[in-house]
PDB file of N, CA, C and O in Angstrom:
ATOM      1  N   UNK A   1      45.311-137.423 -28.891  1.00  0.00           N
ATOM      2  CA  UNK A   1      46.215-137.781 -27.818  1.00  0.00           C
ATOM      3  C   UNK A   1      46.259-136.717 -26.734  1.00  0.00           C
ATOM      4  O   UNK A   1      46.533-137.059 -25.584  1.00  0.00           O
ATOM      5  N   UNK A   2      45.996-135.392 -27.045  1.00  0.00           N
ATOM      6  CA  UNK A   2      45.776-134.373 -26.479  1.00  0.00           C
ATOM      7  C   UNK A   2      44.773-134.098 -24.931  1.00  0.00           C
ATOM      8  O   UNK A   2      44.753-133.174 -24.117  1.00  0.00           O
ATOM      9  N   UNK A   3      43.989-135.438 -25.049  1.00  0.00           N
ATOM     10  CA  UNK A   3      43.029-135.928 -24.096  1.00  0.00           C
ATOM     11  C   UNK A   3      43.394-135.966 -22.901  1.00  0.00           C
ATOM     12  O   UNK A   3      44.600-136.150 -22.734  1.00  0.00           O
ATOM     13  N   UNK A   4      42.662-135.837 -21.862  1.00  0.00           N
ATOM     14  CA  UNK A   4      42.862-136.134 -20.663  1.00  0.00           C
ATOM     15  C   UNK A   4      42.467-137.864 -20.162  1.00  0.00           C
ATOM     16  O   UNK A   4      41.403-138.364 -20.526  1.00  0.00           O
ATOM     17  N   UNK A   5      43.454-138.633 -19.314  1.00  0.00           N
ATOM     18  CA  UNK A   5      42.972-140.085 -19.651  1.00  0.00           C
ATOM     19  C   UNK A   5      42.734-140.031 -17.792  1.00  0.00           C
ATOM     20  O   UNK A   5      43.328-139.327 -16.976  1.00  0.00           O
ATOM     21  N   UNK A   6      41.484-141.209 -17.535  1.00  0.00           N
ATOM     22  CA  UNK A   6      41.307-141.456 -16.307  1.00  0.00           C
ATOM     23  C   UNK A   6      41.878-142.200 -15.728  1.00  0.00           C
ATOM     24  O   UNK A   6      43.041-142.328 -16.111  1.00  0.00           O
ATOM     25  N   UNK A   7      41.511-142.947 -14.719  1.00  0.00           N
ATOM     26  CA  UNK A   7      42.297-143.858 -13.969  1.00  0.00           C
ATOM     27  C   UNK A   7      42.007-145.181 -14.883  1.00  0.00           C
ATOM     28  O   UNK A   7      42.856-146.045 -15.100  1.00  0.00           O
ATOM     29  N   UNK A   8      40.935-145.196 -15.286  1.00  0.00           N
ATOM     30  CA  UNK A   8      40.846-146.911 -15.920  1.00  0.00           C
ATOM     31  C   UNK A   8      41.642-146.973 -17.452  1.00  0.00           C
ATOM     32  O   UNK A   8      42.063-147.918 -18.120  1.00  0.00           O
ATOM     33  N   UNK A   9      41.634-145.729 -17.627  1.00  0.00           N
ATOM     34  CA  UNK A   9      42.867-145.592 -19.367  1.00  0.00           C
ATOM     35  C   UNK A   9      43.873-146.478 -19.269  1.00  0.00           C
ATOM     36  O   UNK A   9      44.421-146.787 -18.211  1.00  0.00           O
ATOM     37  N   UNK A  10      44.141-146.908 -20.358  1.00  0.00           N
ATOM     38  CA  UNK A  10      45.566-147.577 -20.120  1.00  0.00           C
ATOM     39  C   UNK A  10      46.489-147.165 -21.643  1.00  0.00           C
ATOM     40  O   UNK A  10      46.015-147.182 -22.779  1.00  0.00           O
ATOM     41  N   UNK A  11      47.815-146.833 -21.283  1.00  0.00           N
ATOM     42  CA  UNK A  11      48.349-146.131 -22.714  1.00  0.00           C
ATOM     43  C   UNK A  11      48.233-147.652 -23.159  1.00  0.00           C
ATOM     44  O   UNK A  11      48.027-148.711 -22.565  1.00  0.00           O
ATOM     45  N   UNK A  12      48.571-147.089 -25.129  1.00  0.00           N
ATOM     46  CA  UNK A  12      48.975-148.423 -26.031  1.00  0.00           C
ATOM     47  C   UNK A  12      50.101-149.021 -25.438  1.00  0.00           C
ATOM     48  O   UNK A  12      50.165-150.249 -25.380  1.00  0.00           O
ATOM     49  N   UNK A  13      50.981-148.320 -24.998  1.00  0.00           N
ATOM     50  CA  UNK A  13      52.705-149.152 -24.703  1.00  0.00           C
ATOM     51  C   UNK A  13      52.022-150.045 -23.285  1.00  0.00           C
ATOM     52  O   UNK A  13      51.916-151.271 -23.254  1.00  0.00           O
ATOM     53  N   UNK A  14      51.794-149.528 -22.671  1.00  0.00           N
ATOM     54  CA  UNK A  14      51.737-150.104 -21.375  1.00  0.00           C
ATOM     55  C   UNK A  14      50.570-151.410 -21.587  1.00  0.00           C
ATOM     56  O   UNK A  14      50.733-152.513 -21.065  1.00  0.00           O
ATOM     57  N   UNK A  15      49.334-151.037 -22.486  1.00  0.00           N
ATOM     58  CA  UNK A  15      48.814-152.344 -22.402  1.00  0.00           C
ATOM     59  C   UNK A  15      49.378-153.422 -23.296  1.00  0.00           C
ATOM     60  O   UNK A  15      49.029-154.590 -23.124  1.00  0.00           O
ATOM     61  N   UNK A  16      50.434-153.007 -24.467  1.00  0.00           N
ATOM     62  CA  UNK A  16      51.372-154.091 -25.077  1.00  0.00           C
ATOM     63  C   UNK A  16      51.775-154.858 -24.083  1.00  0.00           C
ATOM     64  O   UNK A  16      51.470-156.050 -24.133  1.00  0.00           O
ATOM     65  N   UNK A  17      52.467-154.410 -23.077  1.00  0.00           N
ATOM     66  CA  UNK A  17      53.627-154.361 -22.346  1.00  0.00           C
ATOM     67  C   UNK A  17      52.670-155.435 -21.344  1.00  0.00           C
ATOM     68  O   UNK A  17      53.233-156.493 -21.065  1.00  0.00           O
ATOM     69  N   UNK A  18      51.809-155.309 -21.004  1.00  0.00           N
ATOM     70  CA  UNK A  18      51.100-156.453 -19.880  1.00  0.00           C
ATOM     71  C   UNK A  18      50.482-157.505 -20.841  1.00  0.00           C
ATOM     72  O   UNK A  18      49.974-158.365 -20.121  1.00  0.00           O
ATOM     73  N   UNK A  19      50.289-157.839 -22.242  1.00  0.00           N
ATOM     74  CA  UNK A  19      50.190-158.966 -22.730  1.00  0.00           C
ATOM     75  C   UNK A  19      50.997-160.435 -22.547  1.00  0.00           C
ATOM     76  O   UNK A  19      52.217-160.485 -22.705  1.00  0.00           O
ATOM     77  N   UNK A  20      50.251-161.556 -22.218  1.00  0.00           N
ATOM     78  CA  UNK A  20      51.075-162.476 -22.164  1.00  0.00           C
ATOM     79  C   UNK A  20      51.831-162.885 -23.473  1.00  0.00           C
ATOM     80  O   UNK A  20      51.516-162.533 -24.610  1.00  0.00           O
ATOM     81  N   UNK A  21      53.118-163.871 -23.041  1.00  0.00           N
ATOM     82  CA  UNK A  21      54.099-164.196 -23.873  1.00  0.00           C
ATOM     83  C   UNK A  21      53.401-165.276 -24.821  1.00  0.00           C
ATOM     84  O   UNK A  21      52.731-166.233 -24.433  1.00  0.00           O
ATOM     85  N   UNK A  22      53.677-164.951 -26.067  1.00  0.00           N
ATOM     86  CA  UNK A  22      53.223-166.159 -27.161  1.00  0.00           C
ATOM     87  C   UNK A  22      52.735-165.550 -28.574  1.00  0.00           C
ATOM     88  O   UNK A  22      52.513-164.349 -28.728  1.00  0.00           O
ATOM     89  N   UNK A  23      52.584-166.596 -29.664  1.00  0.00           N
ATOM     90  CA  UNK A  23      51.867-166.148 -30.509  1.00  0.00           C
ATOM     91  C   UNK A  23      50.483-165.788 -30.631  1.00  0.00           C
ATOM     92  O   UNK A  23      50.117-165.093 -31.579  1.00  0.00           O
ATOM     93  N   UNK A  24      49.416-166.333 -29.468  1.00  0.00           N
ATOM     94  CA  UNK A  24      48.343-166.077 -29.487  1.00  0.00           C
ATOM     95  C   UNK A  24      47.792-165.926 -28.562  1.00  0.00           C
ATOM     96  O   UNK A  24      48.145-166.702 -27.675  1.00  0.00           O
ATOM     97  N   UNK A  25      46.721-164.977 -28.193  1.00  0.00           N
ATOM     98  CA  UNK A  25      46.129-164.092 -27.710  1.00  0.00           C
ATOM     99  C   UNK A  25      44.407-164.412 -27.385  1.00  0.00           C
ATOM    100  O   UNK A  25      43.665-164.279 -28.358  1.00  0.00           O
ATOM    101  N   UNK A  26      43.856-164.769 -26.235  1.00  0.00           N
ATOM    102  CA  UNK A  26      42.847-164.938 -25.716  1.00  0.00           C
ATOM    103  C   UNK A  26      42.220-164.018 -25.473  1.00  0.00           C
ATOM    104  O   UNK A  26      42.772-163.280 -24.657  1.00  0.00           O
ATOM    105  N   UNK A  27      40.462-163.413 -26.106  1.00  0.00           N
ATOM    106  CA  UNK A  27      39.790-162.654 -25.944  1.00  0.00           C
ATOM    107  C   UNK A  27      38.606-163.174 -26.078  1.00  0.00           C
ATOM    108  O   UNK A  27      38.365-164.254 -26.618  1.00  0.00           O
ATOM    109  N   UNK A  28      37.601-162.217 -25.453  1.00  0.00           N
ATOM    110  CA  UNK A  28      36.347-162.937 -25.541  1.00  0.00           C
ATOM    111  C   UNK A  28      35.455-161.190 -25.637  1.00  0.00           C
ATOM    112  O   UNK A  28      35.838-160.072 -25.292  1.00  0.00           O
ATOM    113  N   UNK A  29      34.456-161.568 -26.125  1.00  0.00           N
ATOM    114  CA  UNK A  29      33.029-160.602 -26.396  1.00  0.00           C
ATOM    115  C   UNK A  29      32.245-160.891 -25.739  1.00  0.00           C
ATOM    116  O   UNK A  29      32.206-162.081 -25.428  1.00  0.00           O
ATOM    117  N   UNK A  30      31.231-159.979 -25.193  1.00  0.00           N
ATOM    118  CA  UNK A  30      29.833-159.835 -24.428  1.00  0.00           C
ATOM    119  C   UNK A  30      28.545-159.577 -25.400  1.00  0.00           C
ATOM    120  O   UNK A  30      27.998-158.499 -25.166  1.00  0.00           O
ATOM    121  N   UNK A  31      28.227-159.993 -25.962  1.00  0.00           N
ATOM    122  CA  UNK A  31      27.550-159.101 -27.123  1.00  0.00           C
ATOM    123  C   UNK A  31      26.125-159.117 -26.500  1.00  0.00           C
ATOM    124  O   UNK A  31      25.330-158.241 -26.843  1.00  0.00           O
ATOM    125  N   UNK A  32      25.733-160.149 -25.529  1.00  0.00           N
ATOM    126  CA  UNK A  32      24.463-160.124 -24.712  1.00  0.00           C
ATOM    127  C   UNK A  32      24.888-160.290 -23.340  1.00  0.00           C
ATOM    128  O   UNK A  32      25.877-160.679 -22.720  1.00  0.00           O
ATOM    129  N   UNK A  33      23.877-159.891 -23.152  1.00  0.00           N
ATOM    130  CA  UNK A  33      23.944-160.665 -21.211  1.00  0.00           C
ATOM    131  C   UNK A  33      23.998-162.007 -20.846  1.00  0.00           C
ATOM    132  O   UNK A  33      24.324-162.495 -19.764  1.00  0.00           O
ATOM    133  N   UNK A  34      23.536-162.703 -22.178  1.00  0.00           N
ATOM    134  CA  UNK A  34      23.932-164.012 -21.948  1.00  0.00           C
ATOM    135  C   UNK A  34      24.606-164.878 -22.539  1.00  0.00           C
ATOM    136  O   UNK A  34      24.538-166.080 -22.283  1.00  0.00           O
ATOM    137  N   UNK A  35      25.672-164.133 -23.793  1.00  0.00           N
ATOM    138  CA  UNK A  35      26.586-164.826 -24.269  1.00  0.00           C
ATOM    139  C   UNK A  35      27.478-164.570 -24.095  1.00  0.00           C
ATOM    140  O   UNK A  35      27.500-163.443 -23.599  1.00  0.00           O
ATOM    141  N   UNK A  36      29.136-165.305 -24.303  1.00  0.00           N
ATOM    142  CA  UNK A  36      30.155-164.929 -23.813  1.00  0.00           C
ATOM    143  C   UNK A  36      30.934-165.589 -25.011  1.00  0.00           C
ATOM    144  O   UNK A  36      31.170-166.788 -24.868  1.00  0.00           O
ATOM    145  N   UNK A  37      31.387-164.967 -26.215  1.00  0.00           N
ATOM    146  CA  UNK A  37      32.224-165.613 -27.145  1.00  0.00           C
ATOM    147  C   UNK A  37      33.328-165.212 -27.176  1.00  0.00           C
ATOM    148  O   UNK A  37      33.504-163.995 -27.229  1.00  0.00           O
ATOM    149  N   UNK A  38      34.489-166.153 -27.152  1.00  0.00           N
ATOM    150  CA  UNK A  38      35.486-166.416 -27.082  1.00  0.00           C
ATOM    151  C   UNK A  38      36.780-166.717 -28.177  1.00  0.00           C
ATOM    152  O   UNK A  38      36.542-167.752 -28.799  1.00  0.00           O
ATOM    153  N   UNK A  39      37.714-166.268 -28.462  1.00  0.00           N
ATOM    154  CA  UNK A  39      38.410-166.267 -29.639  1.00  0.00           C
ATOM    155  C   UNK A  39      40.182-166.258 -29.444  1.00  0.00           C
ATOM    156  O   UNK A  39      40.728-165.497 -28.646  1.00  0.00           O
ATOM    157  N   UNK A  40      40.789-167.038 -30.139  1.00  0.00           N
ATOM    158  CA  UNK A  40      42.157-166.681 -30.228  1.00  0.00           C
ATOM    159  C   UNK A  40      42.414-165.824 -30.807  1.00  0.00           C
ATOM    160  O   UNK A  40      41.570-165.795 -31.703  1.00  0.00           O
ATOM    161  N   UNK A  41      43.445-164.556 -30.995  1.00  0.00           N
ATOM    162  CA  UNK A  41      43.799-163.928 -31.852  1.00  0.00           C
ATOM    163  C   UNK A  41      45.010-164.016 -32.399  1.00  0.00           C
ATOM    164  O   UNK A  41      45.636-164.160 -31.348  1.00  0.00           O
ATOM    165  N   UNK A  42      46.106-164.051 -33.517  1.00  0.00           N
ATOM    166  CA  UNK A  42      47.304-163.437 -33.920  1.00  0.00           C
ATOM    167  C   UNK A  42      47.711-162.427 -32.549  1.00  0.00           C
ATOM    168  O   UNK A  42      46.992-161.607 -31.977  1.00  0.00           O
ATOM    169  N   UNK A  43      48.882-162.749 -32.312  1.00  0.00           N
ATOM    170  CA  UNK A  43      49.893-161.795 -30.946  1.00  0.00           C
ATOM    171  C   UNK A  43      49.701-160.061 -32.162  1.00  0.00           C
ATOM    172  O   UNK A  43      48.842-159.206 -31.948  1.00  0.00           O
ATOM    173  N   UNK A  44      50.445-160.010 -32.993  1.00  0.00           N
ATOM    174  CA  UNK A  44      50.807-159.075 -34.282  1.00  0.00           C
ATOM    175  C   UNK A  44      48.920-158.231 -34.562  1.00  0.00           C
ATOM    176  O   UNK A  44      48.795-157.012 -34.671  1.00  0.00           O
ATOM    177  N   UNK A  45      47.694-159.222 -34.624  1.00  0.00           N
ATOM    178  CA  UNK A  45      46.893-158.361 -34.653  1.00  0.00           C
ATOM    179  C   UNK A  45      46.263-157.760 -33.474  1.00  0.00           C
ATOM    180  O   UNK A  45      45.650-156.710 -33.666  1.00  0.00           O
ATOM    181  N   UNK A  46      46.308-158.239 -32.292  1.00  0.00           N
ATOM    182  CA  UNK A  46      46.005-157.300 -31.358  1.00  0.00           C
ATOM    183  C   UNK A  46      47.136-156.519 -31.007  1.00  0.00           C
ATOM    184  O   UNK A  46      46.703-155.437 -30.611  1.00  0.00           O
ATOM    185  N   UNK A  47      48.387-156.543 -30.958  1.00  0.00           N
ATOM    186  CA  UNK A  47      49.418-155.213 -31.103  1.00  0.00           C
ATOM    187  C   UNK A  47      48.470-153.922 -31.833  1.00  0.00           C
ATOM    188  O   UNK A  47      48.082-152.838 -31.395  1.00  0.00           O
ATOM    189  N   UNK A  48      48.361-154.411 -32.761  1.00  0.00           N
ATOM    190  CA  UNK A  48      47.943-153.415 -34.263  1.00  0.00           C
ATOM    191  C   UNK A  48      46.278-152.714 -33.649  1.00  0.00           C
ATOM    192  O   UNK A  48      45.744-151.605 -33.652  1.00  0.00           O
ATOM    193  N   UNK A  49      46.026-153.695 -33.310  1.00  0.00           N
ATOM    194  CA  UNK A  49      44.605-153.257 -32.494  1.00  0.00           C
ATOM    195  C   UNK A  49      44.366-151.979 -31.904  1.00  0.00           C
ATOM    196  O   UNK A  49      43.950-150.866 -32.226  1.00  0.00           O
ATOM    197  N   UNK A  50      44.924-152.771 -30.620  1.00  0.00           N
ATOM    198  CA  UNK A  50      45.797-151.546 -29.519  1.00  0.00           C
ATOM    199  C   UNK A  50      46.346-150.157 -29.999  1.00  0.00           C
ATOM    200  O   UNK A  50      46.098-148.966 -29.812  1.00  0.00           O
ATOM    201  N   UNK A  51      46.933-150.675 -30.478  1.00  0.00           N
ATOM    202  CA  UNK A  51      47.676-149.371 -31.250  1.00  0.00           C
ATOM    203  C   UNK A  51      46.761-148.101 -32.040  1.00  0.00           C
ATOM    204  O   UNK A  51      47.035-146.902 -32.104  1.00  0.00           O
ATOM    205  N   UNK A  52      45.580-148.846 -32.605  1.00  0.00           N
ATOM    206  CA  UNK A  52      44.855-148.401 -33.356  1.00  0.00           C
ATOM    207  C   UNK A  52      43.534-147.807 -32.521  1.00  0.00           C
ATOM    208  O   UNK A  52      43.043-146.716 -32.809  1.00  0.00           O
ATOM    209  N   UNK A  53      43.219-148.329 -31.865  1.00  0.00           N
ATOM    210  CA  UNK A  53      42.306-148.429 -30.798  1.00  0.00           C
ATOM    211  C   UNK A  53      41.658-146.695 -30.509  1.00  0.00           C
ATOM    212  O   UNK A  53      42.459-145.766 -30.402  1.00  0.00           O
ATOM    213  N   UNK A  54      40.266-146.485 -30.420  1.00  0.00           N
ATOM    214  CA  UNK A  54      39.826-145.207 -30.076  1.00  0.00           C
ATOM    215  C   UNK A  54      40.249-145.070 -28.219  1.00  0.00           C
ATOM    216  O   UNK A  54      40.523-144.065 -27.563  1.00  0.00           O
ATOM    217  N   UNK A  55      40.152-146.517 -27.802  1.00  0.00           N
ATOM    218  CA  UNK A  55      39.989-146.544 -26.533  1.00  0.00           C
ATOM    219  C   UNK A  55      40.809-147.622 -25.735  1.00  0.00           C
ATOM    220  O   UNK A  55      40.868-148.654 -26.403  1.00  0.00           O
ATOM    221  N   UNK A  56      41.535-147.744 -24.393  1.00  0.00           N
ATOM    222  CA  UNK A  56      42.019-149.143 -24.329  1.00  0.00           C
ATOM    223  C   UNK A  56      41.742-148.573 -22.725  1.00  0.00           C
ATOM    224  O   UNK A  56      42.133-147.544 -22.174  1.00  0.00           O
ATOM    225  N   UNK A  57      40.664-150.011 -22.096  1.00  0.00           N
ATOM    226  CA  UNK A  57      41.115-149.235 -20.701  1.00  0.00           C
ATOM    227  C   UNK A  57      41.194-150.830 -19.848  1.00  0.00           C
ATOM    228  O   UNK A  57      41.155-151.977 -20.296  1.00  0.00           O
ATOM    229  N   UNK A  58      41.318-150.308 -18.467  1.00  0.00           N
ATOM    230  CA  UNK A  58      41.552-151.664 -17.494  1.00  0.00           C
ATOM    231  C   UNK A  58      40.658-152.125 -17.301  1.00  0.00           C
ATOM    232  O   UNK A  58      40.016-151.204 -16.797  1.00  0.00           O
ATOM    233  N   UNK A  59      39.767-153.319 -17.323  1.00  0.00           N
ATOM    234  CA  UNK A  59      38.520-153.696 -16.695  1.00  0.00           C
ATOM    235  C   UNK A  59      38.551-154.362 -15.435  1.00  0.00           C
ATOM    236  O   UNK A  59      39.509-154.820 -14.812  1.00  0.00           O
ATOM    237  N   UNK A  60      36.866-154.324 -15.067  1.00  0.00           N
ATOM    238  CA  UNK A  60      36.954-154.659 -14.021  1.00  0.00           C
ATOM    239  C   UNK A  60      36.652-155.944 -13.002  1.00  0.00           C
ATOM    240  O   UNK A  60      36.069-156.940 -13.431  1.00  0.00           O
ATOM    241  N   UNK A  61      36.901-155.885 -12.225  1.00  0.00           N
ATOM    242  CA  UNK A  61      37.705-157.410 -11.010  1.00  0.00           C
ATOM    243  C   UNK A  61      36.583-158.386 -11.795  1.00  0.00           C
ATOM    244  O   UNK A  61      36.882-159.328 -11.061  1.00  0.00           O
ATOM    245  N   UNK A  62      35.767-158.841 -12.477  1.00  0.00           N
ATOM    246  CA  UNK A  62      35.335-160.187 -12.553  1.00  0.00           C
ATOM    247  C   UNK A  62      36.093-160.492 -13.728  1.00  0.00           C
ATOM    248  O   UNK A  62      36.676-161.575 -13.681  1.00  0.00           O
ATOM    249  N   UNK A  63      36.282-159.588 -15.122  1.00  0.00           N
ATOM    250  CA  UNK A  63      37.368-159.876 -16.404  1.00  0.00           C
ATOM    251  C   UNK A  63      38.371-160.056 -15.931  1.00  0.00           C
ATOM    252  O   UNK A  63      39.012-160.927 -16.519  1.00  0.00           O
ATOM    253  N   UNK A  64      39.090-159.412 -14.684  1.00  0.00           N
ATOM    254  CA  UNK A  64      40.211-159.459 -14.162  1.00  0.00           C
ATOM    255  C   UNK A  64      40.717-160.847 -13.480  1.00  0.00           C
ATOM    256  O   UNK A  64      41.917-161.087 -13.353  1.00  0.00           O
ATOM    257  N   UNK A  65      39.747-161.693 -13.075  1.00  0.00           N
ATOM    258  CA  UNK A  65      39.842-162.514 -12.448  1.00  0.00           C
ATOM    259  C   UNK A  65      39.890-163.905 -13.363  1.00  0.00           C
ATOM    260  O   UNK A  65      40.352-164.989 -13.006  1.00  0.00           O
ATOM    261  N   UNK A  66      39.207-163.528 -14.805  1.00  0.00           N
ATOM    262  CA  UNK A  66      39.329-164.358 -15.386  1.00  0.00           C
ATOM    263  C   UNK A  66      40.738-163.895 -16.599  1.00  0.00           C
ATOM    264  O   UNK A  66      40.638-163.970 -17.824  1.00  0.00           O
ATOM    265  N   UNK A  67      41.653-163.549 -16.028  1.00  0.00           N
ATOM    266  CA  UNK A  67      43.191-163.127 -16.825  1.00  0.00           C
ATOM    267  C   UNK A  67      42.859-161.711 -17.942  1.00  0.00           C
ATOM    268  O   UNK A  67      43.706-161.034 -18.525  1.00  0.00           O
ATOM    269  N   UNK A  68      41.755-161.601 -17.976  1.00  0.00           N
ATOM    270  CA  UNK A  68      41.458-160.430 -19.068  1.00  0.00           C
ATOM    271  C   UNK A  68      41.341-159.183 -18.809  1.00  0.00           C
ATOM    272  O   UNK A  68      40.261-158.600 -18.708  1.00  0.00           O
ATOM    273  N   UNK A  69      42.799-158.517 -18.639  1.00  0.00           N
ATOM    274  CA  UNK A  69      42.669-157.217 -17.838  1.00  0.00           C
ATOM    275  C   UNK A  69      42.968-156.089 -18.681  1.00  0.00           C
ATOM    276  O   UNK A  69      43.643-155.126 -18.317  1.00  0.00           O
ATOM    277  N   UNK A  70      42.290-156.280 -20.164  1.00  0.00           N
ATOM    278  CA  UNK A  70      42.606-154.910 -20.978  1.00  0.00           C
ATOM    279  C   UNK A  70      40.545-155.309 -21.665  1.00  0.00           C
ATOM    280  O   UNK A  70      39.936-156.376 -21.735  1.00  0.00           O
ATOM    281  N   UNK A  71      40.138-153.933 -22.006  1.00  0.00           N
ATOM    282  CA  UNK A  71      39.160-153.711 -23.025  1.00  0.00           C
ATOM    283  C   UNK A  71      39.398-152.755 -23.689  1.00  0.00           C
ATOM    284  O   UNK A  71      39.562-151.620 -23.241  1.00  0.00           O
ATOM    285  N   UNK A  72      39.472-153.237 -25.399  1.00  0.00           N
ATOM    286  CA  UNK A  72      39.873-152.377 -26.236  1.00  0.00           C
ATOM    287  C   UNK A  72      38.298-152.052 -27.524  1.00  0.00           C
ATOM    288  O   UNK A  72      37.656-152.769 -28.291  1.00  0.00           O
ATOM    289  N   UNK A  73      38.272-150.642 -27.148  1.00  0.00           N
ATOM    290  CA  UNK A  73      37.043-150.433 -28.208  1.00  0.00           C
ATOM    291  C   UNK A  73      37.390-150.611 -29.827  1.00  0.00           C
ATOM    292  O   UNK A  73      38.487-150.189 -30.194  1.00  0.00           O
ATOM    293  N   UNK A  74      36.803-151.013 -30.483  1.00  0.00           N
ATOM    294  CA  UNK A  74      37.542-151.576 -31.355  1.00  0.00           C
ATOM    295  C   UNK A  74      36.354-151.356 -32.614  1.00  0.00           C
ATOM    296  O   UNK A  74      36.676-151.788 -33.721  1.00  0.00           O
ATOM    297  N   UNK A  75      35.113-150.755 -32.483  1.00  0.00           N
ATOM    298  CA  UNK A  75      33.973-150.390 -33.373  1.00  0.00           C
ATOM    299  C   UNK A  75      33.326-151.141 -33.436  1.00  0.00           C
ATOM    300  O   UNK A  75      32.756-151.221 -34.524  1.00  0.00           O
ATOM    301  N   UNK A  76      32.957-152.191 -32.375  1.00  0.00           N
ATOM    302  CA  UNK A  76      31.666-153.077 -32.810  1.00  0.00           C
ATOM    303  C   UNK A  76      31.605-153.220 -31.221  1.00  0.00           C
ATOM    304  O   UNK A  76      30.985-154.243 -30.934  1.00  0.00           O
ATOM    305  N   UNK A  77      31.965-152.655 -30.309  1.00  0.00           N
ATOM    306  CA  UNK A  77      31.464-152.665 -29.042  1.00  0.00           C
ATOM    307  C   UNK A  77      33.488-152.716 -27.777  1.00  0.00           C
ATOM    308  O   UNK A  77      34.492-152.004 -27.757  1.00  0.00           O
ATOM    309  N   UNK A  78      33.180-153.568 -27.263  1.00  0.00           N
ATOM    310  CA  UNK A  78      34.724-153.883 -26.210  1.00  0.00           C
ATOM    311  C   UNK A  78      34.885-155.111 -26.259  1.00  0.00           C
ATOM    312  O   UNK A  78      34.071-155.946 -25.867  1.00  0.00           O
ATOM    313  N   UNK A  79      36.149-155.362 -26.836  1.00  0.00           N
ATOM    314  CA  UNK A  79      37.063-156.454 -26.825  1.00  0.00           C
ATOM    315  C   UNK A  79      37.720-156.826 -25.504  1.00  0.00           C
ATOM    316  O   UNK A  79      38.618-156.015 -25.277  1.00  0.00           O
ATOM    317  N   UNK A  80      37.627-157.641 -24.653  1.00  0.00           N
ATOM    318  CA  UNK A  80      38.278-157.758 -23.667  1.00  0.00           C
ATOM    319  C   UNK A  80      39.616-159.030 -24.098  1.00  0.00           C
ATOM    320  O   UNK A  80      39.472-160.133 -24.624  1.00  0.00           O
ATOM    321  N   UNK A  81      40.876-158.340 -23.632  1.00  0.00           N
ATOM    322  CA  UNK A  81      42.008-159.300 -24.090  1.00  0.00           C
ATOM    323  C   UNK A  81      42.636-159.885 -22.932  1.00  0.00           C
ATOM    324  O   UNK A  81      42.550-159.398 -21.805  1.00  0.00           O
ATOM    325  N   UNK A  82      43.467-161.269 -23.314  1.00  0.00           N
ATOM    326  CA  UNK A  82      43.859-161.867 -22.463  1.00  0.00           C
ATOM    327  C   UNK A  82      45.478-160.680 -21.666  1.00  0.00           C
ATOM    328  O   UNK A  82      46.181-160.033 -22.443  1.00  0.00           O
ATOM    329  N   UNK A  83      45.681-160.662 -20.439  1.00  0.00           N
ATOM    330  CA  UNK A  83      46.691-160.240 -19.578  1.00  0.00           C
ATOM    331  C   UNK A  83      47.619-161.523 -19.187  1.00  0.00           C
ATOM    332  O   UNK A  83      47.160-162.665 -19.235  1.00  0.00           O
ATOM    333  N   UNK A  84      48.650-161.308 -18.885  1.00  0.00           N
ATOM    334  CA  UNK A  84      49.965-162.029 -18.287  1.00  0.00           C
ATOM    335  C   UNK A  84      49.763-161.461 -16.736  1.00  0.00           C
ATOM    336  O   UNK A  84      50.272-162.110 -15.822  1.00  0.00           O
ATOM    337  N   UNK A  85      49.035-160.275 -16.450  1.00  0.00           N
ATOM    338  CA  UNK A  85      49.234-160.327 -15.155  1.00  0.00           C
ATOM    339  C   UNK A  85      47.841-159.404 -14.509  1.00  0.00           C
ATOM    340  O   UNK A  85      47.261-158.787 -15.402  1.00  0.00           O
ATOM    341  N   UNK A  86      47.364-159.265 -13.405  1.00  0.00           N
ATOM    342  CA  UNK A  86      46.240-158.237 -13.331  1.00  0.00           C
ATOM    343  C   UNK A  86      46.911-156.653 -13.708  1.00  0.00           C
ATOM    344  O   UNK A  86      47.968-156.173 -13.300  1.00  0.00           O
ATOM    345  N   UNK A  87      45.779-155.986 -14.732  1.00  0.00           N
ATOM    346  CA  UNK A  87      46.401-154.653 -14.851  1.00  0.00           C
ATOM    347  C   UNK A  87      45.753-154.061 -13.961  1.00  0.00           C
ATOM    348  O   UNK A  87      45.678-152.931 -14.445  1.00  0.00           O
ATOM    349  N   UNK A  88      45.123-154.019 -12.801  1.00  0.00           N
ATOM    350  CA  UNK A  88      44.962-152.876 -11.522  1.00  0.00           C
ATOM    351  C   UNK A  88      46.017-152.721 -10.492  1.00  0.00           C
ATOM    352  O   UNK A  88      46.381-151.740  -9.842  1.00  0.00           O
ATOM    353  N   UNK A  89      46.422-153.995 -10.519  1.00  0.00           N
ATOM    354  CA  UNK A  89      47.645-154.295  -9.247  1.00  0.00           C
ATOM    355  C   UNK A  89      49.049-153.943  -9.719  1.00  0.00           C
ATOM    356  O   UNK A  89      49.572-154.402 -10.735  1.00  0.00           O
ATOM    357  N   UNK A  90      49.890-152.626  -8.430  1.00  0.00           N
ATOM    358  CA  UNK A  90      50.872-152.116  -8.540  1.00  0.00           C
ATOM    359  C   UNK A  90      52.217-153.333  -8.160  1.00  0.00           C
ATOM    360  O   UNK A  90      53.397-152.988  -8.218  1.00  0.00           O
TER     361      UNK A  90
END
């Protein structure tokens, strides 16, 4: 925690805190350049995620545009999760 975080960091509280309202949770994977898989999650396991997370940062304007304004490293590459609102915009 001791780390220095950049501009695209986003703390655990704060990216809780921009999740939309509900039990479940829209994310999707890149795993190629040409696939795009897509998944609901449990609200409770991406909390735990996050929380757990080596890494959580803001991504950028095309994830953003499609509501997904957190990527959380998660050990098999970046999870991009669904947002309630854009996380770049003050």
């Amino acid at each position: 925690m001791g780390e220095m975080m950049d501009e695209n960091t986003i703390s655990a509280k704060a990216a809780v805190e921009a999740l939309p309202e509900g039990d479940m949770i829209h994310t999707f994977r890149n795993p190629t350049s040409t696939i795009l898989l897509g998944a609901d999650w449990d609200r409770d396991k991406i909390v735990k995620l996050i929380r757990d997370a080596e890494e959580v940062r803001i991504t950028g304007e095309e994830a953003q545009g499609m509501q997904h304004g957190l990527a959380v490293a998660d050990g098999q590459g970046w999870l991009f999760v669904e947002t309630a609102h854009r996380t770049d915009a003050e």
